[in-house]
C-alpha positions as CSV (number, residue, x, y, z in Angstrom):
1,X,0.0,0.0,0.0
2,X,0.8,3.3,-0.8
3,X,1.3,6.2,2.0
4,X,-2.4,6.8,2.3
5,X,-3.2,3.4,2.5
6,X,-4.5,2.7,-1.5
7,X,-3.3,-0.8,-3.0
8,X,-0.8,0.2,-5.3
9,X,2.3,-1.5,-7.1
10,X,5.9,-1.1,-8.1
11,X,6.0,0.5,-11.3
12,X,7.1,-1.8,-14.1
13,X,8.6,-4.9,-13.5
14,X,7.7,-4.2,-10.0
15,X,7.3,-8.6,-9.4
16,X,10.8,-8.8,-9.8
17,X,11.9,-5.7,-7.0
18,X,8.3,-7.1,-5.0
19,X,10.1,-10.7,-4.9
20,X,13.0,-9.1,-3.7
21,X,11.8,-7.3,-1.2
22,X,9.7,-10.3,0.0
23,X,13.2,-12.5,0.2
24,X,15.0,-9.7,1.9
25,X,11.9,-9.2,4.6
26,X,11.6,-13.4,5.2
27,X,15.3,-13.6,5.3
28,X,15.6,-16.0,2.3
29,X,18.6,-18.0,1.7
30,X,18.6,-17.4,-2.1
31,X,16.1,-15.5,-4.2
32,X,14.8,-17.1,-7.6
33,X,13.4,-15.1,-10.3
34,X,11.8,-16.7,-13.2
35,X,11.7,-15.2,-16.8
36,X,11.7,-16.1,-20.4
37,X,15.2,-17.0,-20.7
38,X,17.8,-19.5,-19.1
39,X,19.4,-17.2,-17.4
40,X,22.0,-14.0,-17.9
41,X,23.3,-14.5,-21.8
42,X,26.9,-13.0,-22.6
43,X,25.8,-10.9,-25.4
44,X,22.4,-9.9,-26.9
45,X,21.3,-13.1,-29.1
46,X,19.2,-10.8,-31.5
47,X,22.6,-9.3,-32.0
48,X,25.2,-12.3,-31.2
49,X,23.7,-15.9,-32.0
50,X,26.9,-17.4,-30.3
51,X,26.1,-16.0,-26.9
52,X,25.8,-18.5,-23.8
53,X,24.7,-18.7,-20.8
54,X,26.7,-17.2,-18.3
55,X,26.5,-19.4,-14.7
56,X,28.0,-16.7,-12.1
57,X,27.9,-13.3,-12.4
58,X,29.2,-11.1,-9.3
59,X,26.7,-8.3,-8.1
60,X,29.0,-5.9,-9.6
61,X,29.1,-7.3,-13.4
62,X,25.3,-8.1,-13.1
63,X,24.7,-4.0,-12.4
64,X,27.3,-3.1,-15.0
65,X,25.4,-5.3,-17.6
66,X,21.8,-4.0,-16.7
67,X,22.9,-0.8,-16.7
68,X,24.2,-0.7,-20.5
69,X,21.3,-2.5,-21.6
70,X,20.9,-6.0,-20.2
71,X,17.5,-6.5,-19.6
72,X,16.8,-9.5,-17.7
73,X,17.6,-8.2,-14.3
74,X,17.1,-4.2,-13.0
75,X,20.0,-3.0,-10.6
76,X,16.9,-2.3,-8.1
77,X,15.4,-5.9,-8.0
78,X,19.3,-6.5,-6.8
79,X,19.5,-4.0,-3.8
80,X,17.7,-5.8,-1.5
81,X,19.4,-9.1,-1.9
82,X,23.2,-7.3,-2.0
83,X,22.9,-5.9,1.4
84,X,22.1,-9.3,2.7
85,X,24.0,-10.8,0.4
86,X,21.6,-13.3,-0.6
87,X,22.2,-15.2,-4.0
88,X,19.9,-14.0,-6.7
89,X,19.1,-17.1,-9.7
90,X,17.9,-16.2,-13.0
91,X,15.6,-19.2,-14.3
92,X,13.6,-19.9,-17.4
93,X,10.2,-20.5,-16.5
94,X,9.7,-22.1,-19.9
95,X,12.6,-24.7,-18.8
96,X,12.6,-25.6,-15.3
97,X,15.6,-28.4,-16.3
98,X,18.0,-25.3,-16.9
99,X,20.4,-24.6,-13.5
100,X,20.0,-20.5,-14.7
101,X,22.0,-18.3,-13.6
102,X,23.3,-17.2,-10.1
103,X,24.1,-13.9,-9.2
104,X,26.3,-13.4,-5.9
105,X,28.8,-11.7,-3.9
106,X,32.1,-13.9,-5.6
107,X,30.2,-14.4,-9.0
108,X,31.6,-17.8,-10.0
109,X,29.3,-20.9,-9.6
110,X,30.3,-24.4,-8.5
111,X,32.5,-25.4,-11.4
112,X,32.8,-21.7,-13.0
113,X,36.3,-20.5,-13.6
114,X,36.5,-16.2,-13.4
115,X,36.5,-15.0,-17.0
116,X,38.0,-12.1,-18.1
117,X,35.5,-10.9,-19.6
118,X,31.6,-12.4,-18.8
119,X,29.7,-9.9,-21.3
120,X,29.2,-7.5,-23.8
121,X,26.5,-5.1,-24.1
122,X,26.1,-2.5,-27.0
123,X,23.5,0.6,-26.4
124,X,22.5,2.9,-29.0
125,X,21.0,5.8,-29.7
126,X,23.4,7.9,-28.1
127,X,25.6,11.2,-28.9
128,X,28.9,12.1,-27.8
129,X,29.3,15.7,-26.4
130,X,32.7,17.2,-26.8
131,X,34.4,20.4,-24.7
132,X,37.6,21.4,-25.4
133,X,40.0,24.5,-25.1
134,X,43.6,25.0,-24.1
135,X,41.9,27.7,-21.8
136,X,40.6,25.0,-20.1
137,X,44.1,23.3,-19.1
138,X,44.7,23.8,-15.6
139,X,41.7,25.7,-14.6
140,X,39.8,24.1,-11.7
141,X,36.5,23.5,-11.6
142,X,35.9,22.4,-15.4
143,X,34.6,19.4,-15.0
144,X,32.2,20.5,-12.0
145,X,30.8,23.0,-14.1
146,X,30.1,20.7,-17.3
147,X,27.7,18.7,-15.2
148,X,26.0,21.6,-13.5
149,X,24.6,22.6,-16.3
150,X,24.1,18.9,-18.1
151,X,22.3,18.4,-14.3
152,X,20.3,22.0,-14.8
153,X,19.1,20.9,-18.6
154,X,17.8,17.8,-16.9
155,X,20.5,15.8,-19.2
156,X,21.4,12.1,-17.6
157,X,25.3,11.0,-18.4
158,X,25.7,7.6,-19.2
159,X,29.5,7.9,-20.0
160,X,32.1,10.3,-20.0
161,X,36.2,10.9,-20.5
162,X,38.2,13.0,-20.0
163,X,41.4,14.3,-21.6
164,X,44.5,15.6,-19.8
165,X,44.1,18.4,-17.5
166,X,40.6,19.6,-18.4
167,X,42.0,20.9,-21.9
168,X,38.7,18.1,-23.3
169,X,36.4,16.3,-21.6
170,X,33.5,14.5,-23.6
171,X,30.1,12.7,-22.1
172,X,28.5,10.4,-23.8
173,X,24.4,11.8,-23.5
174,X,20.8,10.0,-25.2
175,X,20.8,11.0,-28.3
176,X,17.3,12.5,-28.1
177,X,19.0,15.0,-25.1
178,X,22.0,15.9,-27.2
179,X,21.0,19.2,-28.7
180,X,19.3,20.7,-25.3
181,X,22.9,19.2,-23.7
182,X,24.9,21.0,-26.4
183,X,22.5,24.3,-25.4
184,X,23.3,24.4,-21.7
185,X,27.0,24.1,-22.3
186,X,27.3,26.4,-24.9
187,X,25.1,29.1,-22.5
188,X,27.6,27.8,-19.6
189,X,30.7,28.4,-21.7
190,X,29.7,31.4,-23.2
191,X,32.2,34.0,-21.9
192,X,35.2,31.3,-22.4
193,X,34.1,30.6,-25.9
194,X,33.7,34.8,-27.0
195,X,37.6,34.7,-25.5
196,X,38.5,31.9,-27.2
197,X,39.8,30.0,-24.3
198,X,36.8,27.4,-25.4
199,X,37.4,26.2,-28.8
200,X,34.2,24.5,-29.7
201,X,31.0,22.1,-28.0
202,X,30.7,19.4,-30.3
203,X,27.9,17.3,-30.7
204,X,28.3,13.7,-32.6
205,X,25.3,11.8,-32.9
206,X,24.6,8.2,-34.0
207,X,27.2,7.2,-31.8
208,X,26.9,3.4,-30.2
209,X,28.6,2.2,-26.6
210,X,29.8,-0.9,-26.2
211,X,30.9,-2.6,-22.5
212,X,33.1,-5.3,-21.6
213,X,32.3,-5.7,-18.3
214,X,34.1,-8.8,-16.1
215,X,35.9,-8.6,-12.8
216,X,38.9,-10.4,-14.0
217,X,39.6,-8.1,-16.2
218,X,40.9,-6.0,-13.1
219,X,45.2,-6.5,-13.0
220,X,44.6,-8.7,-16.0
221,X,46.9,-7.3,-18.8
222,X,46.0,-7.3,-22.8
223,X,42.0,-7.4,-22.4
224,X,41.9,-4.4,-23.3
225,X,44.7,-4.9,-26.3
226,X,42.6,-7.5,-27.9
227,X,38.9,-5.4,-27.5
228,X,40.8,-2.7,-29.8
229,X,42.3,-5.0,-32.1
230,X,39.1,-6.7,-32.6
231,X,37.1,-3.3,-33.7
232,X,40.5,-2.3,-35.5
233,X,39.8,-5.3,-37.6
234,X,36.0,-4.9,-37.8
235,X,36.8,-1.2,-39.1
236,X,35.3,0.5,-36.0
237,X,36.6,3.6,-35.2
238,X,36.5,4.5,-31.5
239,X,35.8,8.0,-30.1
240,X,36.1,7.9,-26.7
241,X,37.4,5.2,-23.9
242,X,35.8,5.0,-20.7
243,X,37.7,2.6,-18.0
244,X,36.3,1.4,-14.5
């Protein structure tokens, strides 16, 4: 029920964060949530026929993948279960025979050896947003003031990178938000750019993101080697790099 007592629900997908919530409050030892697939898949199928199913995620990669577009699990249906740290599995109601996938604090199931890499995730739609200026280098406060005003235009940052001492820094922004972006920094900028200490605010659109995410990639040298020799291969040309 809602504050004044009315029967009310969750928003969408509100089963999922419900069941949660439900495990969390009866103290579950594990908490199962049943979809349409057989569990967390390493790529997009539509996209990647090759992609498997992935047995142990840690909570970490499991937020990392929903946030860049992986939809079988939202990083709020998790909350409840990684305070407690209660196991989350992802099963196939359509396949009850399928183990699924379990989502915990290590991220390896019985048997499962820690990847490098356990997905990739490609979201689109976006824009890249690009400040630069060698009036810029050195000055504090850059970077504060970018997302001031992306924050005042109501603009949500889903990437950004920066170059060496504030002289560029570039957010990646939806691509529907990328002119009202480009607007507030351009207002925000507007005495540095009459002095020429900003060059330009450059707006790209039709721009793509795509995430490797994996805790063993941590300490792990030449992941990231062979991601850019892959899309050097494929022809891909690579605007900004973005490394957590």
């Amino acid at each position: 029920r809602d504050g004044q007592g009315r029967i009310t629900t969750l928003g969408r997908n509100g089963s999922d964060y419900s069941g949660a919530i439900f495990a969390a409050l009866f103290q579950a030892a594990e908490l199962h949530i049943w979809t349409d697939v057989d569990g967390v898949l390493s790529a997009d199928p539509r996209v990647v026929p090759e992609a498997v199913t992935l047995a142990g995620l840690s909570y970490n990669e499991a937020c990392e993948l929903a946030y860049f577009g992986a939809k079988v699990v939202h990083p709020q249906t998790m909350t409840p279960a990684i305070v407690r740290q209660m196991p989350i599995w992802i099963r196939n109601t359509f396949n009850p025979g399928h183990p699924g996938t379990c989502i915990s604090s290590s991220g390896a199931d019985d048997g499962d050896t820690l990847s490098p890499i356990k997905g990739l995730t490609l979201s689109e739609g976006l824009a890249v947003l690009n400040l630069e200026g060698a009036g810029l280098i050195g000055v504090p406060g850059t970077a504060e003031r970018v997302f001031a005003a992306l924050r005042h235009a109501q603009v949500s940052v889903v990437m950004i990178s920066q170059g060496s001492s504030e002289h560029s820094i570039c957010c990646v922004v939806r691509q529907a938000d990328g002119q009202r972006a480009r607007a507030a920094l351009l207002a925000a900028f507007a005495h540095e750019l009459g002095a020429g200490q900003v060059h330009q605010v450059q707006l790209s659109e039709g721009v793509s993101v795509l995430a490797a995410v994996g805790d063993g990639m941590a300490g792990k040298p030449g992941v990231a080697a062979r991601l850019f020799e892959s899309l050097g291969r494929a022809r891909v040309n690579i605007l900004a790099i973005a490394q957590g």
